[in-house]
C-alpha positions, 0 to 999 in steps of 0.5 A: 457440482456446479452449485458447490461453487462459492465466490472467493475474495480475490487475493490481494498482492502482498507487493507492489510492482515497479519499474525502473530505468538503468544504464547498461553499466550499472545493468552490467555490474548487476548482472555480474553479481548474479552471475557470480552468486552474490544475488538470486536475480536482478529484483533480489539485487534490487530488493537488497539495494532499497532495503539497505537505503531505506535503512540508513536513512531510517532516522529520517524517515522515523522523524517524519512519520511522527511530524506527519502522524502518519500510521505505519505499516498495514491499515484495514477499513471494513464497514463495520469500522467506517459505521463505527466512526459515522456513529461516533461523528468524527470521520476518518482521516486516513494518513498510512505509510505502507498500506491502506485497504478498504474491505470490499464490503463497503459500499461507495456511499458509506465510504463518502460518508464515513472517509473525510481525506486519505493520504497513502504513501505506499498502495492504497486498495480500494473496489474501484467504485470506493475509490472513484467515490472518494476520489476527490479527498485522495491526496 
């Protein structure tokens, strides 16, 4: 049974965690709309807050994203793309907002070779040997 078993590629997170500080009002006022019903939980509340700040100042983020050239939304590397652009002589400029992920089947070299800078507002996932590798060209 035992050489049934295969290795799988481990998940990755479809979400960032973070942590943040907040006075004990605005603690309080949170907690009573959850109580009440307006929101499931704190992060649902947190989730709604971001979502509707980033909506109205979506115009500025738009303009941004176009005067930075930066692609948005999701970014995958595999090897197979990173050899087409050594072959190609042009290396890769990685600018993402959202998230860039480097397949796990590139090595640390070929990424040094083919990966001239990245710049990720958002997650940058890499195996932690890509990322020391390219870790002065990091922004």
């Amino acid at each position: 049974m035992v050489d049934r078993v295969r290795e799988v590629r481990p998940k990755v997170p479809d979400s960032e965690k973070l942590t943040l500080n907040l006075g004990f009002v605005d603690l309080g006022q949170i907690d009573l709309l959850v109580r009440d019903g307006f929101y499931a939980n704190r992060a649902d509340f947190i989730r709604t807050a971001v979502r509707n700040q980033l909506e109205r100042q979506g115009d500025a983020v738009k303009q941004s994203v176009a005067r930075k050239q930066l692609s948005l939304g999701l970014s995958h590397y595999t090897a197979r793309d990173l050899e087409a652009a050594l072959d190609a002589g042009a290396p890769l400029h990685i600018q993402v907002l959202g998230l860039a992920s480097i397949a796990f089947d590139v090595t640390p070299e070929l990424a040094r070779q083919a990966i001239a800078s990245v710049q990720v507002l958002g997650a940058f996932q890499a195996s932690p040997d890509v990322k020391a590798a390219l870790a002065d060209r990091i922004a």
